[in-house]
C-alpha positions, 0 to 999 in steps of 0.5 A: 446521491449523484449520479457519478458520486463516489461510491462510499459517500455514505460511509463513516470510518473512524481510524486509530491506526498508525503509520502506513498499515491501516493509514494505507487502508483508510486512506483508499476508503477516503478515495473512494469518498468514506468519511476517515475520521483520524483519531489521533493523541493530543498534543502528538498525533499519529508517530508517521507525522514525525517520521523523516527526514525529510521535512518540509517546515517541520512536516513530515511528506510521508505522513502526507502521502498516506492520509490525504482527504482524511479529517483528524481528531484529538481524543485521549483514550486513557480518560474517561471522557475521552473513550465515553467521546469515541463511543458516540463517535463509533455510535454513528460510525460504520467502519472502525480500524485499529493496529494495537498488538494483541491486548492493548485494545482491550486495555484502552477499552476499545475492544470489538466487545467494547464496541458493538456495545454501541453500534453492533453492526459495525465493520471492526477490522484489527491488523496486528503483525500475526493476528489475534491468535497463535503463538507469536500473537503479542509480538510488535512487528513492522515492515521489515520484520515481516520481510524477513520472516514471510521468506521475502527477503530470502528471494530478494537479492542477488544470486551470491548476496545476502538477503535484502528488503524490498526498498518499499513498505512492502508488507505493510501496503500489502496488508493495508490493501487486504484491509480495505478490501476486507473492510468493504467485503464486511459492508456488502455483507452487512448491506445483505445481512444487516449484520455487522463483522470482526477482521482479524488480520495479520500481516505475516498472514496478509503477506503468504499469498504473495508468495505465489510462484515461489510458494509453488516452487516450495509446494514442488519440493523446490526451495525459492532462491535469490536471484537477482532480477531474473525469474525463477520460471520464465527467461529472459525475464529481467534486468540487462545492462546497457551502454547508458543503464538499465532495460528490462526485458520479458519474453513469455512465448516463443514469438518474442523470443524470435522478435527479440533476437532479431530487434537484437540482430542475434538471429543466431540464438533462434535456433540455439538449442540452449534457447529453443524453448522457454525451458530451455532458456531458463535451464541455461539462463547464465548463458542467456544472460551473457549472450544478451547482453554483450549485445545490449551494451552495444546501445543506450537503453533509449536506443534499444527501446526504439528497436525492441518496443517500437520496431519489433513489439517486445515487452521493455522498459527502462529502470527509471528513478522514482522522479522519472516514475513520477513525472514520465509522460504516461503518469502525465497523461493519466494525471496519476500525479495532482495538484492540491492547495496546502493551507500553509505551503501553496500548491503541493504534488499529491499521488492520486489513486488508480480506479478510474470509474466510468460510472462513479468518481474517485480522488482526494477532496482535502489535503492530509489533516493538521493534527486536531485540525477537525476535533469540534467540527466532528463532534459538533456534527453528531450533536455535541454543544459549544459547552460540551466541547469546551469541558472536553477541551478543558478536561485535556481530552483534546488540546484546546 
């Protein structure tokens, strides 16, 4: 391997996976230079190519967006001939996801038993909605139903305001990142053992640690409320109004208290014995709140960022559209945003991933696969002949 190689290059992962929990998962892999062999149906492929709109000629961007770098097959898992084609696949494989509900793995005959049967030192990692025990182990879940149930909904919101989802694929990126961590815990582990390794994860299971302050205010005898912005041990640490929008705001000690009424030219709240401490502030922080910002919507946020984060040091920043995320001039400088050439549509915006290695490289080498696009390469590369692969072809175990 070079010497700045990307640190799994010499990783295979075969990925059942739909939408973003597993796509997520192995599309870090993929990052990081693992080989992701998408394992898609004929003819349909993964159900996020056609989720939308929008489309950009009938392409879904969401799909792009979670499956850069990756390569995909075609393979009919309910033939004979297909499963027999993804055991030799899994043979030479090191890593192997899939997100069935609870059963379905073992009915398509792709189970953990099913295959270290071929490769018993595989790295198998299975993501459900709860796992593969318990009572609630065959329920179907997404996204959305693991925000309500975690309790995240019920502390995202307004105050006065019924529960609302956090407006991202919350639950769904945060098990997709336990996954590929615990997908390359069970590789280190197998380079130190020789043994191969089950994960079971679920994502009710994946979301609970999360929860952190708000689990510790449980653990208190405290119940966790909507509340908006604002944090529940720390103020001000939130959202306020100003002339032209938004700034947020964080104060976590009493010397940017200080500084931050005086970039405010309130110096009289320094020694306002509502404010004097932090806990003080949150005990009275519908006061706070008011006092902020009948002075913040004084200026634009733009002004108020001058004075609070250049003049005086304070933790702010502006709530900014995705666009502005995008494209501001610090995601600009740490290329957080490329380019990349589709083969039918030019030059397309792709989001790189963050781990900037001093030693190692990372980043996406190919664009999101067309459906099947790699079907005969791949198996022509574990020993497959031309007349092998046109009897699959012909067989319907891929379209031709």
């Amino acid at each position: 391997m070079p010497e700045r190689g990307k640190i799994l290059s010499d990783v295979t992962v075969l990925d059942l996976t739909t939408f973003v929990t597993g796509g997520f998962a192995s599309l870090m892999l993929a990052n990081q230079g693992a080989d992701v062999i998408k394992v898609e149906r004929p003819g349909v492929g993964d159900d996020n190519r056609h989720s939308g709109p929008p489309f950009i000629n009938d392409e879904s961007p969401y799909f792009w967006s979670v499956n850069y770098g990756k390569r995909s097959i075609e393979l009919d898992l309910k033939t004979d001939e297909g499963k027999q084609a993804l055991y030799d696949l899994a043979s030479e494989a090191d890593v192997f996801l899939q997100n069935y509900r609870p059963g379905t793995a073992e009915k398509l005959g792709v189970a953990y038993e099913d295959i270290t049967e071929y490769n018993g030192s595989i790295i198998y990692c299975a993501i459900s909605a709860f796992g593969q025990t318990g009572p609630w182990q065959k329920r179907p879940g997404y996204d959305l139903l693991i925000q309500g149930i975690s309790g995240i909904m019920s502390v995202t919101g307004e105050a006065d305001g019924p529960p609302v989802k956090v407006g991202l694929p919350q639950t769904d990126l945060i098990t997709a990142m336990w996954a590929a961590f615990g997908v390359l815990n069970g590789l280190y582990r197998r380079e130190q053992t020789g043994k191969g390794e089950f994960i079971d994860l679920g994502m009710l299971d994946a979301t609970l640690p999360w929860l952190t302050k708000q689990a510790g205010k449980v653990f208190a005898e405290e119940t966790p409320t909507r509340m908006g912005t604002k944090d529940p041990v720390l103020a001000p640490y939130q959202t306020f109004e100003t002339k032209d929008g938004y700034i947020n705001i964080a104060c976590l000690n009493k010397k940017l208290w200080s500084n931050l009424c005086i970039g405010l030219d309130r110096e009289d709240l320094i020694d306002d014995p509502r404010f004097e401490t932090n806990a003080d502030r949150v005990e009275h922080m519908a006061e706070l709140e008011t006092e902020l910002e009948t002075t913040l919507t004084e200026r634009t946020t733009d002004e108020w960022l001058s004075v609070l984060v250049e003049d005086v040091g304070i933790p702010a920043g502006p709530v900014q559209s995705v666009e502005d995320a995008l494209y501001n001039e610090q995601s600009k400088a740490r290329d957080n945003v490329v380019e990349m050439k589709h083969p039918e549509h030019g030059t397309v915006p792709v989001i790189e991933h963050p781990l900037n290695y001093r030693n190692a490289e990372s980043g996406f080498e190919s664009f999101a696969p067309q459906l099947g696009e790699h079907t005969r390469e791949v198996f022509e590369e574990i020993g497959y002949s031309s007349d092998e692969i046109e009897i699959l072809a012909e067989q319907g175990v891929f379209d031709s």
